[in-house]
DRENDREN-178168 format. One line per 10 residues: number of its first residue (from 1); their letters; for each residue x, y, z of C-alpha. Coordinates in Angstrom, 1 decimal. Layout:
NUM) A) X,Y,Z ~ ...
***
This chain:
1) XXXXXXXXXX) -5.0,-9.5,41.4 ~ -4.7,-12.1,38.6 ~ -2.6,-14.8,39.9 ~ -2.9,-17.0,37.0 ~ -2.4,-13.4,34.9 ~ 1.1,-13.1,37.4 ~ 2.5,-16.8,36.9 ~ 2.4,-16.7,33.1 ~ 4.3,-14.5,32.8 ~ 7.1,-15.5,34.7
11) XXXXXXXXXX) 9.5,-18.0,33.0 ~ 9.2,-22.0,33.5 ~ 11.7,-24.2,34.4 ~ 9.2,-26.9,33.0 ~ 9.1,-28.3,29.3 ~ 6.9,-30.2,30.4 ~ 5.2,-30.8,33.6 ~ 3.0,-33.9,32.8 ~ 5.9,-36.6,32.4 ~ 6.2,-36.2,35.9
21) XXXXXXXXXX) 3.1,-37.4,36.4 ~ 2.8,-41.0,38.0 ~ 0.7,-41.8,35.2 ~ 2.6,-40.4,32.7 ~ 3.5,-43.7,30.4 ~ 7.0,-43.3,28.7 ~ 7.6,-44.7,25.2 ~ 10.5,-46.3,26.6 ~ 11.8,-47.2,30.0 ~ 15.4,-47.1,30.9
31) XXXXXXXXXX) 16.4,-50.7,32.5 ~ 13.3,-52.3,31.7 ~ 14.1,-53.3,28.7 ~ 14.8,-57.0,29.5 ~ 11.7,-57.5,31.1 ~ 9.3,-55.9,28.5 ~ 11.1,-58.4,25.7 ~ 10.5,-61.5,27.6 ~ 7.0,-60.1,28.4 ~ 7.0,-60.0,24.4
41) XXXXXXXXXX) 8.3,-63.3,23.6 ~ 5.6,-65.1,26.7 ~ 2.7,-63.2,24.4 ~ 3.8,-63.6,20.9 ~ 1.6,-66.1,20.2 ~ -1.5,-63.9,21.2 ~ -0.5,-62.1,17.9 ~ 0.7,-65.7,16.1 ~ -1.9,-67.6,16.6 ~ -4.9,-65.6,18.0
51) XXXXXXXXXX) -6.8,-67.3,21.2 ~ -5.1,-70.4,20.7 ~ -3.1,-70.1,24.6 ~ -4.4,-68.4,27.9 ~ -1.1,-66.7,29.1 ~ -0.7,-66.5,33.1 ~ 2.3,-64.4,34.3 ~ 3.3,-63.5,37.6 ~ 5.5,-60.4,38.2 ~ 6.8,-59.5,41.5
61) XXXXXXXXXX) 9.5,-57.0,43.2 ~ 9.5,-54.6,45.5 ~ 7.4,-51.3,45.7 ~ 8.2,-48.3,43.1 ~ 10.5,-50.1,41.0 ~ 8.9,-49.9,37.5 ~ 6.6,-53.4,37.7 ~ 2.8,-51.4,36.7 ~ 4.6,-48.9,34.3 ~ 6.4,-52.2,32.5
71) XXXXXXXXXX) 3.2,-54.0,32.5 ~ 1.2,-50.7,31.5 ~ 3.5,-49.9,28.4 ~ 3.8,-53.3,27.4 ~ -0.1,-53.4,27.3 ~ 0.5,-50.6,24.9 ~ 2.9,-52.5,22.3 ~ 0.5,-55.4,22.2 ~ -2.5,-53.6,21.4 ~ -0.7,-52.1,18.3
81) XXXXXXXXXX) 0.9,-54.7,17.7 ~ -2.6,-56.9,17.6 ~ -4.5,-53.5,15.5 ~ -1.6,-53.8,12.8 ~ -2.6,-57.2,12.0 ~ -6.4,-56.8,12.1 ~ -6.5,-58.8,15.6 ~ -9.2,-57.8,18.6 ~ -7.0,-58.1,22.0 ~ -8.5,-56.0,24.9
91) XXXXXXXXXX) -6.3,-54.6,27.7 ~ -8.1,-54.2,31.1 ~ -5.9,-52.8,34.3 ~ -6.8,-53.2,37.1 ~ -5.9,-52.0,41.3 ~ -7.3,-55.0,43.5 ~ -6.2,-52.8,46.1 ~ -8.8,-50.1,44.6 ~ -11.8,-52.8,43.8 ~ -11.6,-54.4,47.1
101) XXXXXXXXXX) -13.8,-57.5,46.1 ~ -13.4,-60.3,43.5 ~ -17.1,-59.2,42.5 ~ -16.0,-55.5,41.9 ~ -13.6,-56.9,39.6 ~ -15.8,-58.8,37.4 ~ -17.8,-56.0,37.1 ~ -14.9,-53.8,36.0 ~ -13.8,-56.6,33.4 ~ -17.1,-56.6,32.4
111) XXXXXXXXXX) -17.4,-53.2,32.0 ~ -14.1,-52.7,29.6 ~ -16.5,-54.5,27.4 ~ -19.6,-53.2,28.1 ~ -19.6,-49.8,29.3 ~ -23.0,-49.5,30.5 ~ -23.3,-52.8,32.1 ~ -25.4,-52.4,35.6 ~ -23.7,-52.8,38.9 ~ -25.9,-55.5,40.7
121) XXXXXXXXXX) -28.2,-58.4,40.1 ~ -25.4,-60.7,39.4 ~ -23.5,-63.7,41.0 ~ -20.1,-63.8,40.5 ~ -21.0,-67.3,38.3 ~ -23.1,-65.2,36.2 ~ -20.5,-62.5,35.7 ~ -18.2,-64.9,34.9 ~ -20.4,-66.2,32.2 ~ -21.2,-62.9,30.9
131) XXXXXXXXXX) -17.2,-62.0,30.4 ~ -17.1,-65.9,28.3 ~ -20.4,-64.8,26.5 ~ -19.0,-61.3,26.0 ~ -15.6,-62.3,24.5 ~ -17.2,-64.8,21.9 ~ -19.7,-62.3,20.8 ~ -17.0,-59.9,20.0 ~ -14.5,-62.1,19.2 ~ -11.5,-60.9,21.8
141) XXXXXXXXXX) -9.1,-61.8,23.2 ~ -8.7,-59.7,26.8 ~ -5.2,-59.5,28.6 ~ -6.1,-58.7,32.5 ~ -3.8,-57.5,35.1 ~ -4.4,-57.9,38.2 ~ -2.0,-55.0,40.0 ~ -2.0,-55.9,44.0 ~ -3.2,-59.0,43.6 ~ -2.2,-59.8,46.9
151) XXXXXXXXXX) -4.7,-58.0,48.2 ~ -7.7,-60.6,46.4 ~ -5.2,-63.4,47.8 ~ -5.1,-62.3,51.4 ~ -8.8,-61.8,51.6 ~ -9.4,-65.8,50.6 ~ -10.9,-64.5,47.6 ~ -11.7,-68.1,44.6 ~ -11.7,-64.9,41.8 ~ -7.8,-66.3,41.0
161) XXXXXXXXXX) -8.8,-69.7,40.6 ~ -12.0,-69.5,38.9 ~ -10.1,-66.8,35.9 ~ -7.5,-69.2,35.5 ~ -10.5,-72.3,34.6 ~ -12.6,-70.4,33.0 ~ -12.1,-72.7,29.8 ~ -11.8,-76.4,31.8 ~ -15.6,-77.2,31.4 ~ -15.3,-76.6,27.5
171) XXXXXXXXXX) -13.2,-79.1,25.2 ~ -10.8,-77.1,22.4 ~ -12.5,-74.2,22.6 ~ -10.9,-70.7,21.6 ~ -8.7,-69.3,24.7 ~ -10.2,-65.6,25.2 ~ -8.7,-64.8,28.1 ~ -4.9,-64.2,29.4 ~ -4.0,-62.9,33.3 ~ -0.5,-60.8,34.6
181) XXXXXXXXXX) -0.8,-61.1,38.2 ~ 1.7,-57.8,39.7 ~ 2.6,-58.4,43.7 ~ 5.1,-57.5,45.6 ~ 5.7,-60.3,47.5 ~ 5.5,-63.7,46.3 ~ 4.9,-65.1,49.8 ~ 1.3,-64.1,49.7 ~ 0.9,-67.0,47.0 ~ 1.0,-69.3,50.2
191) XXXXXXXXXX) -2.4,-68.9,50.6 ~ -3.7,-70.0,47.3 ~ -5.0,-73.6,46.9 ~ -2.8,-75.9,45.3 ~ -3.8,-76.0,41.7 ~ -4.2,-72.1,41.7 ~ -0.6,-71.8,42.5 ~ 0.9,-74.4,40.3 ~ -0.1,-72.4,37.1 ~ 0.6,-69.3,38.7
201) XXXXXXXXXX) 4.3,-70.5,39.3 ~ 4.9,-71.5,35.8 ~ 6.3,-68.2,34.5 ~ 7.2,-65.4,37.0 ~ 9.3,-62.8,36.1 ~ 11.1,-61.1,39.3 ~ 11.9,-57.0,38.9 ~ 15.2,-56.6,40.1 ~ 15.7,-53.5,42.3 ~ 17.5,-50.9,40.4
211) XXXXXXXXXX) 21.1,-50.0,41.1 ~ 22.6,-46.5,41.9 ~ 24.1,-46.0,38.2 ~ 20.1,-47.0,37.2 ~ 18.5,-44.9,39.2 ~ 20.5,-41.9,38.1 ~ 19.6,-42.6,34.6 ~ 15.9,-42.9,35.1 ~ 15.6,-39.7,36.7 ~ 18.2,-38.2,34.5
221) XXXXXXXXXX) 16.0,-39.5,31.3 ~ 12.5,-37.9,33.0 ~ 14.2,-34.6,33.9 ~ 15.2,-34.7,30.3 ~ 11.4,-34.9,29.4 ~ 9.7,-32.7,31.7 ~ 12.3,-29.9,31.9 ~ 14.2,-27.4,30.4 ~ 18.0,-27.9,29.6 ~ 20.2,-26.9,32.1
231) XXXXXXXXXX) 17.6,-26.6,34.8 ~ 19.0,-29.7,36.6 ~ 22.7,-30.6,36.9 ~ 24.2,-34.3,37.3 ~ 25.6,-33.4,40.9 ~ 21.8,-32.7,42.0 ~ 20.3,-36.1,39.9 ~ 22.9,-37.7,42.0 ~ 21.5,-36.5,45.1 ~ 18.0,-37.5,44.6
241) XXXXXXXXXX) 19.2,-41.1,43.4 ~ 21.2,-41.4,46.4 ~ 17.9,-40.2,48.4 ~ 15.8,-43.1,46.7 ~ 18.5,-45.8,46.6 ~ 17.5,-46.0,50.4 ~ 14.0,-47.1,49.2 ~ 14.2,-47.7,45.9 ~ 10.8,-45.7,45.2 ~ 11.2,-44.4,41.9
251) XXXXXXXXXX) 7.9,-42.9,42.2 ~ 9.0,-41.0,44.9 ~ 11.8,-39.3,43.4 ~ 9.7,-37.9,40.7 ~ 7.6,-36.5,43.0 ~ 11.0,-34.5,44.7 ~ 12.1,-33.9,41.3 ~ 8.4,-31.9,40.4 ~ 8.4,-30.4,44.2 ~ 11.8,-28.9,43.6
261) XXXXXXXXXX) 11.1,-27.5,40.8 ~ 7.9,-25.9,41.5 ~ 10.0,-24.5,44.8 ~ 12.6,-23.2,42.1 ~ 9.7,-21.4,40.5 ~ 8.3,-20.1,43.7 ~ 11.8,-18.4,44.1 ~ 11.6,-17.3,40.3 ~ 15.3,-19.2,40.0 ~ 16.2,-20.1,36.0
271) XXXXXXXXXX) 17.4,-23.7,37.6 ~ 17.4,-26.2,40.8 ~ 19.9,-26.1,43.3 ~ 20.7,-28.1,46.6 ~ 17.8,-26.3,48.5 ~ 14.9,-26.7,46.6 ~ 15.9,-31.0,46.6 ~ 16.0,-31.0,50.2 ~ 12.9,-29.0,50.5 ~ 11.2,-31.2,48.0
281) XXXXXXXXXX) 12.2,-33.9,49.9 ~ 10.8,-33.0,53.5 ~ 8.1,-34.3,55.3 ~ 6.7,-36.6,51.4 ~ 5.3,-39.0,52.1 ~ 5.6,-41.6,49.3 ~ 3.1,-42.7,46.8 ~ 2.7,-46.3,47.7 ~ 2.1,-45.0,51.3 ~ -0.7,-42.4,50.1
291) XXXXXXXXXX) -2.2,-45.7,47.7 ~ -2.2,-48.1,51.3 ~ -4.0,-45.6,52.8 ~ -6.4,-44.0,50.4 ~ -8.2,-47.5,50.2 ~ -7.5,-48.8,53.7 ~ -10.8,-49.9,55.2 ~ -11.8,-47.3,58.0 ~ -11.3,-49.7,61.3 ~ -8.0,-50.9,60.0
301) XXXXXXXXXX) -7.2,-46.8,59.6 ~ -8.2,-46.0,62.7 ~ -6.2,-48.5,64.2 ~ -3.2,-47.0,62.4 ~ -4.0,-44.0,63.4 ~ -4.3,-45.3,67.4 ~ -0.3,-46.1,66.5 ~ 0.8,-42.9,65.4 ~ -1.2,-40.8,68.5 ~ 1.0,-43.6,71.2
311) XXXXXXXXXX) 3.5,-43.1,69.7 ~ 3.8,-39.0,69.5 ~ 2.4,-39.1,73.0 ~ 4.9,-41.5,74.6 ~ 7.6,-39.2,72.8 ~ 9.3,-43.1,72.4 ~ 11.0,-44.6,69.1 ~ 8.8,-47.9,70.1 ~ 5.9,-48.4,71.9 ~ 3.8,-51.9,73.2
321) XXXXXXXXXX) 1.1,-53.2,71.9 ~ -0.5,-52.4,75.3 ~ -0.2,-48.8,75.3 ~ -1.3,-48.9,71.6 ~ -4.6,-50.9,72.5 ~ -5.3,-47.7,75.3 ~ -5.5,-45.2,73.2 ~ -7.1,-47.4,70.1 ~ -10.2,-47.6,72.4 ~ -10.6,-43.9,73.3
331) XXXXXXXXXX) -9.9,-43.5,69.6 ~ -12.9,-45.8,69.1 ~ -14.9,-44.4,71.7 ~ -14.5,-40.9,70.0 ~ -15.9,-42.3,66.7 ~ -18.5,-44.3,68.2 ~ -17.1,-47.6,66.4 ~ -17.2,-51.1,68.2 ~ -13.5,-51.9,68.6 ~ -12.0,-54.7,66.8
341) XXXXXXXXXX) -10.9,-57.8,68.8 ~ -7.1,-58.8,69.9 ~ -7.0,-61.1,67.3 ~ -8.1,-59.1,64.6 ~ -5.8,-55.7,65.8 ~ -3.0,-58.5,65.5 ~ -3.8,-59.6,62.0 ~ -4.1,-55.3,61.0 ~ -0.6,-55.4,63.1 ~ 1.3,-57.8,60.1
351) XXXXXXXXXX) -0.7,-56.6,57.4 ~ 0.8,-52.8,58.1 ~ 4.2,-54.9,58.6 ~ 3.9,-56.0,55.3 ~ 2.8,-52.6,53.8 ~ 6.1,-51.3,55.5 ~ 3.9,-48.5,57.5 ~ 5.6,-49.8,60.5 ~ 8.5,-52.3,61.9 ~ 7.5,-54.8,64.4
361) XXXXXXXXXX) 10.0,-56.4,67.4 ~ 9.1,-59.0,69.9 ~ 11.2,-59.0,73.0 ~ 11.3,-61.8,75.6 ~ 11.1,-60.3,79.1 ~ 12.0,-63.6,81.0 ~ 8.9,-64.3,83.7 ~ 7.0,-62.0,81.7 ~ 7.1,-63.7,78.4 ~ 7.2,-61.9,75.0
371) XXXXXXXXXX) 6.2,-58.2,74.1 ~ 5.8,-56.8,70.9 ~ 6.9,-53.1,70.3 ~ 6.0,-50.9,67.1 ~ 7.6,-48.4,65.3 ~ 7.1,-45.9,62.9 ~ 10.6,-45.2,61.1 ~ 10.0,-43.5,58.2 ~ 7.2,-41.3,57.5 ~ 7.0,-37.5,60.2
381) XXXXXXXXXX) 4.1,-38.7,62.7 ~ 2.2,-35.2,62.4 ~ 1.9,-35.5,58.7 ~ 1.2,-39.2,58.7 ~ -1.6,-38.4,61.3 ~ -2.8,-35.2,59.0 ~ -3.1,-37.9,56.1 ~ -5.0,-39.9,57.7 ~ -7.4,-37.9,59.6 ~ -8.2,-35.7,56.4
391) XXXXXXXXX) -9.1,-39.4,54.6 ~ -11.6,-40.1,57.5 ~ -12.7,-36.6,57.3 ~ -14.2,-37.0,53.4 ~ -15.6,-40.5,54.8 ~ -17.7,-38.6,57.5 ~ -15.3,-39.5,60.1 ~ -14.4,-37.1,63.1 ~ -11.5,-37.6,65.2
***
């Protein structure tokens, strides 16, 4: 049987399946449009008066709210904007998360520029130079965003401070280089030194989370895009946006909206109903979730993944940190990796806190002093477990 033979023919509820894509970069963006003119007005002079100002912008806000999307399609304007007028800015995006190193992120800088440029033999003082030597040669100006930059940040990482000198060791010379820094928590800038976070505070634009009314027009303008008219009524966009005004995840709406409608198809229905959204909507896990993990180093993983097995075996809401710390050892035992120390299972503890993977509350117990207790609120344990066992799976990693 030709399956693919068998689907064609049936009808599509889909115009267009791709601009439900996370990727997918609208030409506009509903609610955003404040935020991409004062992103405008902070980098005219990029276009006014070519390398003549380094730019560094800070955006923050929470998780799925439009902040890389914004920062992506205004990367768009700017480079047709600079191409009209016969001026050489390059764009370069780029997923600290994803890198993991301050030297990994020179290199991809570097390689925006250089496509073939090797991966080792440099210090990150050479790379640095390379990027200065790189930019006169070709006379560009390079916009860099640093999406998760927190991540750098946490890890004590000097990449921040040494982009934003690179020109202090030269008098008047041409300003090549301009930095958006995306997190979503300003806290983490705590941990920069002083000078680093001075000109990092200067201009910080905050993403507003997005009201009910807002997130029904988002939706509604995406459902507009990827499907076919009259496939999905207002009642239903108002019950995804009342789903994601709980989180606020406009990622992970799209991703109901395109599960419900390939359910609808599955069913060979002309249009969504009521089932297909609540079948869409069980058991997803969000993007950003999927993100954390997909580049989560493997002891901090399996230390997660210690969690989620005391926790479906203790049948609790909550468990201690003590019962975790049992079963993280036979996990590590299993796997044949050393097991972290306290302190270190502590640090993973806040870092996942901060991630929103898990909610942490100490209690006092009188004579016994304080115990911490972990819990898992939002994501099905099974299929969080299933996530991450599959990850440690393609990194040679039995369970």
């Amino acid at each position: 049987m030709d399956y693919f033979e068998e689907l064609l023919k049936k009808p599509s509820i889909f115009k267009d399946e791709s601009k439900l894509d996370i990727n997918f970069i609208p030409d506009e963006l509903p609610h955003r449009e404040k935020e991409l003119s004062l992103l405008s007005q902070l980098f005219l002079t990029l276009i006014t008066n070519p390398n003549s100002i380094s730019r560094k912008i800070l955006i923050t806000g929470k998780t799925g709210i439009g902040k890389t999307v914004t920062v992506k399609l205004f990367g768009d304007i700017l480079k047709k904007a600079s191409r009209k007028r016969n001026i050489s800015i390059k764009y370069v995006h780029i997923n600290c998360r994803k890198e993991r190193s301050g030297y990994k992120v020179l290199i991809k800088i570097i390689r925006s520029i250089h496509k073939h440029f090797p991966q080792r033999g440099y210090s990150p003082q050479d790379l640095l130079e390379i990027v200065i030597e790189y930019l006169n040669k070709y006379d560009l100006h390079l916009l860099i965003v640093l999406d998760e930059l927190s991540y750098l940040i946490n890890k004590g990482e000097d990449l921040i401070y040494s982009l934003t000198r690179i020109n202090d060791d030269s008098m008047n010379s041409q300003q090549r280089l301009s930095i958006i820094g995306i997190v979503r928590d300003i806290s983490c800038l705590n941990n920069l030194d002083s000078s680093t976070l001075s000109t990092l505070q200067r201009n910080i634009i905050n993403f507003d989370e997005y009201s009910r009314e807002q997130i029904f027009n988002i939706i509604k303008f995406r459902a507009d895009l990827s499907l076919n008219q009259n496939a999905l009524s207002d009642d239903l966009i108002e019950m995804i946006s009342e789903i994601l005004f709980k989180n606020g995840d406009i990622r992970y709406g799209l991703n109901i909206l395109w599960r419900a409608a390939k359910i609808a198809e599955s069913q060979s229905l002309k249009y969504i109903n009521a089932e297909c959204i609540r079948a869409g909507n069980q058991n997803l896990v969000p993007y950003s979730t999927q993100d954390i993990l997909k580049y989560m180093a493997s002891p901090k993983l399996i230390f997660l993944l210690a969690i989620i097995k005391s926790l479906k075996v203790s049948e609790k809401t909550q468990i201690s940190f003590l019962d975790i710390s049992k079963i993280y050892n036979i996990v590590c035992e299993n796997t044949r990796l050393k097991p972290r120390s306290y302190s270190q299972l502590w640090n993973y503890l806040q870092e996942f806190h901060r991630e929103n993977l898990i909610l942490i509350k100490v209690k006092s117990e009188n004579i016994k002093g304080r115990k911490t207790f972990i819990k898992i609120p939002n994501i099905e344990l099974s299929k969080f477990e299933k996530i991450i066992l599959n990850i440690l799976s393609h990194r040679g990693l039995k369970i």
